[in-house]
Backbone as CSV, one residue per row, in Angstrom:
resi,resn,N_x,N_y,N_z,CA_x,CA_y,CA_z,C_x,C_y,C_z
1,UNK,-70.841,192.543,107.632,-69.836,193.433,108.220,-68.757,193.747,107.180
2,UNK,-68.278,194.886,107.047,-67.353,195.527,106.195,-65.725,194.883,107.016
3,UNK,-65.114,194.298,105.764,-63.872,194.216,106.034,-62.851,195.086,107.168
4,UNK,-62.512,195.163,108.018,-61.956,195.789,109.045,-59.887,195.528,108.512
5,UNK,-59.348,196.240,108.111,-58.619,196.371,107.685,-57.369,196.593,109.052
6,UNK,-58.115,197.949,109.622,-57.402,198.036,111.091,-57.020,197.370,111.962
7,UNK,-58.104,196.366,112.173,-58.145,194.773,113.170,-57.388,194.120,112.696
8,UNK,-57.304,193.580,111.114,-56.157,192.491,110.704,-54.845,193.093,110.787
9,UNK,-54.404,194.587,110.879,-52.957,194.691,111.234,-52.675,194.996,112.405
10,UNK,-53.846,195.442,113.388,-53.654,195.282,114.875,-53.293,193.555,115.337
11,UNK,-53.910,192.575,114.430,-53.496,191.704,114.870,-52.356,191.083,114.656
12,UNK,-51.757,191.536,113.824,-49.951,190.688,113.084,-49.157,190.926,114.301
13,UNK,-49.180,191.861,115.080,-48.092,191.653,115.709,-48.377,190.301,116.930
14,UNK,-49.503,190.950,117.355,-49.650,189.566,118.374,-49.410,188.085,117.636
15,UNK,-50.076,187.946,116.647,-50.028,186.471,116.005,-48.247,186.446,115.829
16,UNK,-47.589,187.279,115.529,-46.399,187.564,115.123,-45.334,186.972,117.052
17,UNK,-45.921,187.313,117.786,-45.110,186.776,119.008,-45.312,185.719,119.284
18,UNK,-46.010,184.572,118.502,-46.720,183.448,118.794,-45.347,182.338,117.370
19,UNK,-44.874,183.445,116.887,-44.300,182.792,115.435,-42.993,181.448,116.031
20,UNK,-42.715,182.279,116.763,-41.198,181.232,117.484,-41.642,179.841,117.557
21,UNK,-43.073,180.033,118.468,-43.205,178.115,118.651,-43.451,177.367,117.149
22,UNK,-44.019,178.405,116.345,-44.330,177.743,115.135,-43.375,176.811,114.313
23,UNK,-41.879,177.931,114.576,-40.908,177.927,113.473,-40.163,177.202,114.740
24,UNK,-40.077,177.006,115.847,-39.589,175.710,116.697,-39.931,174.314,115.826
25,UNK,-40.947,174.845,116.091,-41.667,172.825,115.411,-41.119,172.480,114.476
26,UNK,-41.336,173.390,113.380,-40.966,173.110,111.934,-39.288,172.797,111.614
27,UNK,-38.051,173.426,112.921,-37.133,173.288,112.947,-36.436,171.876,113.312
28,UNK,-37.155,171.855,114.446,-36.479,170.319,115.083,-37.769,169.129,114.326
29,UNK,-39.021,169.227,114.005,-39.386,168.267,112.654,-38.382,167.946,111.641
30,UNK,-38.023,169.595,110.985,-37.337,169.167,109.629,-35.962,168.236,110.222
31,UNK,-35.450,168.922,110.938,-33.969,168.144,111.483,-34.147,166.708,111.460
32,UNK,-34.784,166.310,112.270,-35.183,164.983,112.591,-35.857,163.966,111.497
33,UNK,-36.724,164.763,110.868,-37.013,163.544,109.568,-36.176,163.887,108.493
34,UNK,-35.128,165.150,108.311,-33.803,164.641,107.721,-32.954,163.277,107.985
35,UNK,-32.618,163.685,108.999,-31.729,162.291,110.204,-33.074,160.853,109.400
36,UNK,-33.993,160.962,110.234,-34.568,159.710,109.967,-35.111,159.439,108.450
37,UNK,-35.018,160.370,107.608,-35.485,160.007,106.091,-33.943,158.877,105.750
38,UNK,-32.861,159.733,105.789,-31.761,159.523,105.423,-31.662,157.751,105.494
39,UNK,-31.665,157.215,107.171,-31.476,156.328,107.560,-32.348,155.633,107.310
40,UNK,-33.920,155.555,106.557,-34.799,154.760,105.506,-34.752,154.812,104.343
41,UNK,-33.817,155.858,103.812,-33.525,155.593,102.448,-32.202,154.763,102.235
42,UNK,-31.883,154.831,103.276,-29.729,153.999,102.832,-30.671,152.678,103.354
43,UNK,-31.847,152.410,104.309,-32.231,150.555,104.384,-32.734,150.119,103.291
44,UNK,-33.329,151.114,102.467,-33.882,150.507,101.569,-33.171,150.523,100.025
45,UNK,-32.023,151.131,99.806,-30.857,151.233,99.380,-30.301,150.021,98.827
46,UNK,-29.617,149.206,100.522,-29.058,148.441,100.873,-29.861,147.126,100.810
47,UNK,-31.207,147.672,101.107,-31.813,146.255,101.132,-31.427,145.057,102.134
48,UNK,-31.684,146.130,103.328,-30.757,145.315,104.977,-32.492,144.122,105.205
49,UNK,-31.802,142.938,105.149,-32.518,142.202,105.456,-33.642,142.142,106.805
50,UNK,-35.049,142.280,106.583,-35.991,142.305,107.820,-35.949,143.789,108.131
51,UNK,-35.297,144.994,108.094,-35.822,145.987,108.362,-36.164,147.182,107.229
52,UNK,-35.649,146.478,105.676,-35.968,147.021,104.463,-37.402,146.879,104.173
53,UNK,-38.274,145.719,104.798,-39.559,145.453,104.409,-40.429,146.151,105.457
54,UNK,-39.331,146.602,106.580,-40.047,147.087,107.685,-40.207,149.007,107.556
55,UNK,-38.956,149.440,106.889,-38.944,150.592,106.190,-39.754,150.926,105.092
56,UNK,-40.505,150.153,104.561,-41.487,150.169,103.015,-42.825,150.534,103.802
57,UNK,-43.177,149.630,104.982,-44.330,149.578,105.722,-44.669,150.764,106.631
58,UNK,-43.486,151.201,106.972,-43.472,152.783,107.421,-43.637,153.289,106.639
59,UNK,-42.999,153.449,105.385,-43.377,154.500,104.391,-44.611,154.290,103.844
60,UNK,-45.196,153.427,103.522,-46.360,153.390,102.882,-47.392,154.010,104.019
61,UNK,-47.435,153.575,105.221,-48.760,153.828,106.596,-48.421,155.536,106.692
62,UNK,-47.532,155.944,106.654,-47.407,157.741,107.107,-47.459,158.205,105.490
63,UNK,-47.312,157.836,104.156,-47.941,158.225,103.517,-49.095,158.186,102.932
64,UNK,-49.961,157.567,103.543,-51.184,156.532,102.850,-52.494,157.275,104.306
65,UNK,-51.770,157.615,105.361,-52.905,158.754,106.291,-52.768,159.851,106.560
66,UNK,-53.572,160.496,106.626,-53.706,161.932,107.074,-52.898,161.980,108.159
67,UNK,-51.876,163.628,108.237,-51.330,163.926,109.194,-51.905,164.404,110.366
68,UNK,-53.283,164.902,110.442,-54.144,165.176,111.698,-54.123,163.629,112.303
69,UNK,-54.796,162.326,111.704,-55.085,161.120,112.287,-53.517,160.852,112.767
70,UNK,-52.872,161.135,111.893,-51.327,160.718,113.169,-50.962,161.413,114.141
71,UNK,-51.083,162.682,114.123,-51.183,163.833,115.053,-51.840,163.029,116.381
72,UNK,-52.940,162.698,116.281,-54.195,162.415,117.029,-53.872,160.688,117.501
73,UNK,-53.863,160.077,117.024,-53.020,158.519,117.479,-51.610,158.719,118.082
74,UNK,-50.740,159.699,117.486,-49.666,159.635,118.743,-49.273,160.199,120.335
75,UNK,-50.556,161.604,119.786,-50.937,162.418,121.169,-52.113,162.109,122.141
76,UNK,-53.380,160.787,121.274,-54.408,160.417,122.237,-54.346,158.920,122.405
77,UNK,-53.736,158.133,120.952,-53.996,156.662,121.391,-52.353,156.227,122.056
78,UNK,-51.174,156.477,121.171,-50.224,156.205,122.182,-49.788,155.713,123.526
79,UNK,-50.189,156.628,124.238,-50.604,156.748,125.965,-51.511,155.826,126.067
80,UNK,-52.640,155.168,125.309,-53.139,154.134,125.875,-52.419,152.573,125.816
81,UNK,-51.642,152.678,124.526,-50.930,151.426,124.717,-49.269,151.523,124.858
82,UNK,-49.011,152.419,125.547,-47.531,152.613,126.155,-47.881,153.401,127.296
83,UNK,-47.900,153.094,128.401,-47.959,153.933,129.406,-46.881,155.294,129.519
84,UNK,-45.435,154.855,129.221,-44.660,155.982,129.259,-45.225,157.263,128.299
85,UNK,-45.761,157.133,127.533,-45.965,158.286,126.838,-46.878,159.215,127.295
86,UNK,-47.766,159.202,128.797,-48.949,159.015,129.008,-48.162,160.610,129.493
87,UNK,-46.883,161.156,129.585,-46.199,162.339,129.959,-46.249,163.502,128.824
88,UNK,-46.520,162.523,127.627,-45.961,163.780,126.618,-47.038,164.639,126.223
89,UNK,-46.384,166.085,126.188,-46.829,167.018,126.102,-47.316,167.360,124.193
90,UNK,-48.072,168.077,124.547,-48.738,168.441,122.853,-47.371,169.032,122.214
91,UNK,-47.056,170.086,122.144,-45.627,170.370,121.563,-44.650,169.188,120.985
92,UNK,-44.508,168.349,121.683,-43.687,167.182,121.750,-43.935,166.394,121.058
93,UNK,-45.613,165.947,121.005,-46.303,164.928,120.170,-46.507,165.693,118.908
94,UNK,-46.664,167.120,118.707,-46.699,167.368,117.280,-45.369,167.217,116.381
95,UNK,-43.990,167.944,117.075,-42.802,167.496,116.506,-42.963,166.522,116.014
96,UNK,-43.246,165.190,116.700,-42.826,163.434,116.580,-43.677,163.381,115.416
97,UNK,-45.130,163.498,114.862,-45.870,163.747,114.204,-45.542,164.508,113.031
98,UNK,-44.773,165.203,112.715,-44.523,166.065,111.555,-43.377,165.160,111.041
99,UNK,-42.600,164.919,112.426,-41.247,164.065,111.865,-41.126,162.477,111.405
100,UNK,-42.012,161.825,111.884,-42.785,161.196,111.756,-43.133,161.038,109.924
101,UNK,-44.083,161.754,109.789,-44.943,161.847,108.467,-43.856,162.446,107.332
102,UNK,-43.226,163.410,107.783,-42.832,163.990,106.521,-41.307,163.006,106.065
103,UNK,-40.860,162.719,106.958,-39.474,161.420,106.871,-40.141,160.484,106.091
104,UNK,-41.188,160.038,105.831,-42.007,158.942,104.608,-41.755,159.703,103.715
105,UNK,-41.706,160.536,103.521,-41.560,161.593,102.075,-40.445,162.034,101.101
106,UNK,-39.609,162.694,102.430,-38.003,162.765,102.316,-37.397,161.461,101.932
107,UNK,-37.606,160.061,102.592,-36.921,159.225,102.764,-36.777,158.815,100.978
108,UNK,-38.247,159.180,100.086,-38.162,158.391,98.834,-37.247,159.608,97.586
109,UNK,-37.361,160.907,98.302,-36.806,161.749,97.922,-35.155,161.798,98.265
110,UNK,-34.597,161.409,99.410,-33.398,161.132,99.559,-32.990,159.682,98.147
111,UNK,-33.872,158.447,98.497,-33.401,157.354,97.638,-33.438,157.800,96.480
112,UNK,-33.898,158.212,95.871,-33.640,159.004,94.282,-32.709,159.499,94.144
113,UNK,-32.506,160.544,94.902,-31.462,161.269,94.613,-30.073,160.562,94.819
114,UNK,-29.931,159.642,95.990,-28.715,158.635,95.704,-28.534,158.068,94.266
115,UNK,-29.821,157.119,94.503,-29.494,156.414,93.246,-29.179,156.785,91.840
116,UNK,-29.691,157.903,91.607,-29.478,159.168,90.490,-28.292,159.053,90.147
117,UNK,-27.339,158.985,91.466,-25.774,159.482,90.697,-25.218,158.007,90.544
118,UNK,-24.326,158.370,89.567,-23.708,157.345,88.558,-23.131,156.333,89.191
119,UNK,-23.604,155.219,88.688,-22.774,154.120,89.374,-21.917,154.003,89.376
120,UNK,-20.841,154.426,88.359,-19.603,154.035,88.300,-18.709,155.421,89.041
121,UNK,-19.282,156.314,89.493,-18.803,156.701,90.923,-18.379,156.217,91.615
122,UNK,-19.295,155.207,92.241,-19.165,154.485,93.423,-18.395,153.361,93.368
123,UNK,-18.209,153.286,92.210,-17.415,151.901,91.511,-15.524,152.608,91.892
124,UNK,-15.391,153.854,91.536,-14.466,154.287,91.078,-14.069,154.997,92.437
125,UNK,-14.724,154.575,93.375,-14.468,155.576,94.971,-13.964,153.651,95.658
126,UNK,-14.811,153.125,95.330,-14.235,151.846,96.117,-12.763,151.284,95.174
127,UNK,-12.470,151.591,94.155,-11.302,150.890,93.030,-10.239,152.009,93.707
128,UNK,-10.318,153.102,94.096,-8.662,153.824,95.286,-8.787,153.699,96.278
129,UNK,-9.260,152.655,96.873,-9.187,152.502,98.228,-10.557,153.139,99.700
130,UNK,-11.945,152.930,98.906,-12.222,154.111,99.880,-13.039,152.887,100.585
131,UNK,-13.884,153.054,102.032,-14.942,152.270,102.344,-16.326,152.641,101.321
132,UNK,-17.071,152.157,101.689,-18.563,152.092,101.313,-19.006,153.098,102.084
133,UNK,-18.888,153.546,103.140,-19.109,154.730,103.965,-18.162,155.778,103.652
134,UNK,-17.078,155.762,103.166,-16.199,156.869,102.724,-16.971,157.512,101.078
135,UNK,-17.002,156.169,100.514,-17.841,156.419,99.876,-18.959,157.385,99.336
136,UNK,-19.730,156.894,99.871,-21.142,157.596,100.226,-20.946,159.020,100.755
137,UNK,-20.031,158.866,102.047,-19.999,160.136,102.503,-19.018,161.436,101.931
138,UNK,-18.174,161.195,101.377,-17.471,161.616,100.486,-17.763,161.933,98.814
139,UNK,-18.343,161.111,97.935,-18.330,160.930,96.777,-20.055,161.261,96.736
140,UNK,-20.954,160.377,97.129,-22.351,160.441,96.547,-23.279,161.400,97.133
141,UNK,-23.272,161.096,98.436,-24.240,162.351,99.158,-24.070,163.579,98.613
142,UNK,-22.774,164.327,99.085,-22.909,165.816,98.603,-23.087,165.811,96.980
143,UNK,-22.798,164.781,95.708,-24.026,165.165,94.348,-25.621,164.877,95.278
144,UNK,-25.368,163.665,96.281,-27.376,163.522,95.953,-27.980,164.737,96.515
145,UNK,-27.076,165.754,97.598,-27.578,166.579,98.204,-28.242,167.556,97.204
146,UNK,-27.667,168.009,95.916,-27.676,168.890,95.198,-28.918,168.876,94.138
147,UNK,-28.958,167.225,93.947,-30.140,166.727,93.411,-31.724,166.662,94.099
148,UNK,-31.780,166.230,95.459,-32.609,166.129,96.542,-32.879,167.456,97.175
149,UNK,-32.170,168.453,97.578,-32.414,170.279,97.854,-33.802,170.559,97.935
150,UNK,-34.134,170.861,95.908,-35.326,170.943,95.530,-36.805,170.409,96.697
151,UNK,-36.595,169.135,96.224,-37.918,168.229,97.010,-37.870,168.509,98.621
152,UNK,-36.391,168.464,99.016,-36.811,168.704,100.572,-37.032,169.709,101.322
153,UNK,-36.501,170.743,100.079,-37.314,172.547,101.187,-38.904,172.413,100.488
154,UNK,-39.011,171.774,99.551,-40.758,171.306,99.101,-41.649,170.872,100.314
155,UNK,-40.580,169.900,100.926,-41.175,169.396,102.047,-41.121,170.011,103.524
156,UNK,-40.212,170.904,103.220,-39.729,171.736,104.716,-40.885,173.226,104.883
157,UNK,-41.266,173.161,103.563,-42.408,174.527,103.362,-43.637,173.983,103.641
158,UNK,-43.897,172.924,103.423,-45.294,172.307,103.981,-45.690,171.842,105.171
159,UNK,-44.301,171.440,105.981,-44.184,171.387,107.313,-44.155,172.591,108.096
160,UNK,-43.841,173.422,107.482,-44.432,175.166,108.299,-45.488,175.222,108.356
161,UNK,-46.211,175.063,107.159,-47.444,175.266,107.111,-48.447,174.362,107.668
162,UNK,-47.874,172.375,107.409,-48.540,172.275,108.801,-48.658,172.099,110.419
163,UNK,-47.520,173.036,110.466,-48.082,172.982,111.982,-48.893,173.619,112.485
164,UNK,-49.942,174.060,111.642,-50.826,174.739,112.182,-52.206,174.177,112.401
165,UNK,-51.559,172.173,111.973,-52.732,171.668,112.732,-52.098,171.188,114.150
166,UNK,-50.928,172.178,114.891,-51.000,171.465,116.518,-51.507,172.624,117.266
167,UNK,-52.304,172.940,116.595,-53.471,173.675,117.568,-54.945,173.294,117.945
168,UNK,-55.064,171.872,117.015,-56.069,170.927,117.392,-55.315,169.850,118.986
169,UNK,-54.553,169.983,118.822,-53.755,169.452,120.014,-53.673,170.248,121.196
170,UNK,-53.881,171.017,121.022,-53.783,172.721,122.286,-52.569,173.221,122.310
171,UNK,-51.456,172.982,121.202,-50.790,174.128,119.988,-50.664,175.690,121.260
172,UNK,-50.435,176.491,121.764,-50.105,177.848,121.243,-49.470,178.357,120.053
173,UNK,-49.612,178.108,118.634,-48.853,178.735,118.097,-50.017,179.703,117.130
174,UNK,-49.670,180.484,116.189,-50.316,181.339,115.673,-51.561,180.614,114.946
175,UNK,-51.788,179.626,114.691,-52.860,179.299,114.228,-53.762,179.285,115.431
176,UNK,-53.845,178.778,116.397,-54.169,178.474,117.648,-54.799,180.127,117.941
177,UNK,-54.092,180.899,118.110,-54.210,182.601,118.603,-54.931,182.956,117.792
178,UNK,-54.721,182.901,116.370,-55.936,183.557,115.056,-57.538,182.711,115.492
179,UNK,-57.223,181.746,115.940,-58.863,181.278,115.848,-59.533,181.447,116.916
180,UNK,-58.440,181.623,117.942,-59.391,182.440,119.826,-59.837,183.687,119.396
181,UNK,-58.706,184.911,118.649,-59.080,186.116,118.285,-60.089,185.691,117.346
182,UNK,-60.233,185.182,116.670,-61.363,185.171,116.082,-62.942,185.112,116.353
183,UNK,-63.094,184.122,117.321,-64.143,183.095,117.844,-64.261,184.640,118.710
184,UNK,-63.583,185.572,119.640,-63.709,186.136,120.138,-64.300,187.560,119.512
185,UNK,-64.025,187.699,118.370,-64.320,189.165,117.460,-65.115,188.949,116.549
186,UNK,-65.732,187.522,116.452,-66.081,186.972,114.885,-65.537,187.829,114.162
187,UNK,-64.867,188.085,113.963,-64.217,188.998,112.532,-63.052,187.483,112.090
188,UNK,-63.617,186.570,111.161,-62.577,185.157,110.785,-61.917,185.871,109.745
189,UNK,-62.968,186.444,108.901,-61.568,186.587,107.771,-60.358,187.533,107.930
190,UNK,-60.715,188.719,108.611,-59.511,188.982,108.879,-58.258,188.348,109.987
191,UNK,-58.803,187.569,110.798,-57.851,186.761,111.679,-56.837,186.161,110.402
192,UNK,-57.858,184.507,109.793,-57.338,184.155,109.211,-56.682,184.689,108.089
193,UNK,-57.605,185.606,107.289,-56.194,186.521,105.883,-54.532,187.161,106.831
194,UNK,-54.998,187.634,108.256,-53.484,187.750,108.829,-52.504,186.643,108.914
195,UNK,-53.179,184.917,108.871,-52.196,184.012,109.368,-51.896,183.875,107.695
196,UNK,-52.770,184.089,107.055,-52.166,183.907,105.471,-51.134,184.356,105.017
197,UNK,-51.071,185.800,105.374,-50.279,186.624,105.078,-48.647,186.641,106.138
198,UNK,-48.537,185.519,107.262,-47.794,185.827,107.986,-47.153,184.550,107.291
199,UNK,-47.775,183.527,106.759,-47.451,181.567,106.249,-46.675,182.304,104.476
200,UNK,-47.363,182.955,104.321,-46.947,183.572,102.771,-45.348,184.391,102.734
201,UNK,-45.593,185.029,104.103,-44.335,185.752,103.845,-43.112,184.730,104.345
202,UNK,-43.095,183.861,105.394,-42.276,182.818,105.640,-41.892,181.914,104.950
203,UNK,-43.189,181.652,103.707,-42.689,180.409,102.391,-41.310,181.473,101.537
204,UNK,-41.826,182.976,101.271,-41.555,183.824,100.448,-39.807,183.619,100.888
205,UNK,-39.506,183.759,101.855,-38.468,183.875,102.800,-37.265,182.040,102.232
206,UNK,-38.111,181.385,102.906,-37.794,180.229,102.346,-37.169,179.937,101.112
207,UNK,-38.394,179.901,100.145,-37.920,180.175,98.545,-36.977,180.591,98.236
208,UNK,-36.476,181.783,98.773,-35.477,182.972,98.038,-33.719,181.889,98.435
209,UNK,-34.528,181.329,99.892,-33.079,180.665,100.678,-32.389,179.360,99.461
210,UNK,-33.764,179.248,98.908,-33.736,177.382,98.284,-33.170,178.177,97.138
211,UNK,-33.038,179.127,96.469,-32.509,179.778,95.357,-31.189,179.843,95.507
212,UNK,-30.891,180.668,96.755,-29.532,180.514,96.789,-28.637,179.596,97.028
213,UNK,-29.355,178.764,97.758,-28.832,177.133,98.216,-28.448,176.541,96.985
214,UNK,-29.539,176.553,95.861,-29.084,175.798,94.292,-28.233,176.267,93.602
215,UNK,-28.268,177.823,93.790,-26.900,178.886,93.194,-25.643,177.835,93.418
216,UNK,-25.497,177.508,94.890,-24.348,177.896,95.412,-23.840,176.119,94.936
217,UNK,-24.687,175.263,95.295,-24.359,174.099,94.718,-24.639,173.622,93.501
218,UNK,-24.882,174.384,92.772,-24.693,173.880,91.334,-23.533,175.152,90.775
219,UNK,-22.605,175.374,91.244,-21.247,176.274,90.995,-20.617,175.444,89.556
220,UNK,-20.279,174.244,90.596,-19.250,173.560,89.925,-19.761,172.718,88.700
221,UNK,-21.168,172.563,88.465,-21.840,172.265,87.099,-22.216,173.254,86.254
222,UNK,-22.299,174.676,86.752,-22.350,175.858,85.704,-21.197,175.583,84.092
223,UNK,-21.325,175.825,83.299,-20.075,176.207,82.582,-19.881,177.315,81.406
């Protein structure tokens, strides 16, 4: 069959009304394994006794398996050994799953970037009076932010892209819609070259943001 050119842009718009749940997921994921990277990189930082060895063991198990098999253990085995979960919905279990996996990632990418900045910062924030939390929150974060940026829209672009395995979960989102239209038209490549082209223009989008984001915080190191 000859490439159908017509069909793949008859289909963008539909795949295109399907985009919200996509860029839902990827929103409250990234949020959340921000929050939770953060709070495994300052344990392992700190080196908080009994939950620093327990933070290594998380990080190593969500980086060491596939994000489908976690996908799939928190949305099918879960519910067998917690009854409460036996409620949650696919949407829900893919969030936890992205946030989940990609917070192993962030978390070693946050600790770098702390530790990066100069010790005698921190030396010189506690010698006028500050806390260890004034500290940090004042003096080191916003450099580690500037340092860390890079790696975590790295990681915030791959989490767009995968949520397009929570359509093995029963997902509505555009991956999910490209492969019914598909299965339904056999016409795959143009389904899928449309979700390509819809994941391409959203990284494209992204990128340009992470450009200006580095513009704007590396001001005060220009000279």
């Amino acid at each position: 069959m000859a490439f159908d050119v017509n069909y793949m842009l008859s289909l963008l718009p539909l795949l295109l009304s399907y985009l919200g749940t996509t860029l839902e997921m990827a929103w409250w994921g990234g949020l959340f394994a921000v929050i939770l990277a953060l709070g495994l990189a300052l344990l392992r930082i700190y080196r908080v006794p009994l939950l620093n060895p327990l933070s290594q063991l998380y990080i190593s198990f969500f980086r060491g398996t596939p994000l489908l098999v976690q996908l799939f253990l928190l949305y099918y085995g879960l519910p067998q050994l917690f009854p409460i979960f036996i409620g949650l919905d696919a949407f829900s279990a893919a969030i936890l799953g992205l946030t989940l996996h990609f917070a192993a990632y962030m978390a070693e990418s946050i600790r770098a970037a702390i530790t990066g900045v100069d010790r005698s910062q921190h030396e010189a924030s506690l010698s006028i009076g500050m806390t260890e939390w004034q500290a940090m929150r004042r003096i080191i974060l916003p450099q580690a932010t500037r340092v860390a940026l890079p790696s975590l829209m790295n990681y915030f672009i791959d989490m767009i892209k995968s949520t397009s395995l929570a359509f093995t979960l029963g997902v509505a989102e555009i991956m999910a819609k490209a492969q019914m239209e598909a299965a339904s038209s056999f016409k795959f490549f143009e389904a899928f070259l449309a979700v390509a082209l819809i994941y391409w223009a959203i990284v494209l989008v992204l990128t340009q943001l992470q450009h200006w984001a580095e513009a704007y915080l590396n001001k005060a190191y220009v000279r």
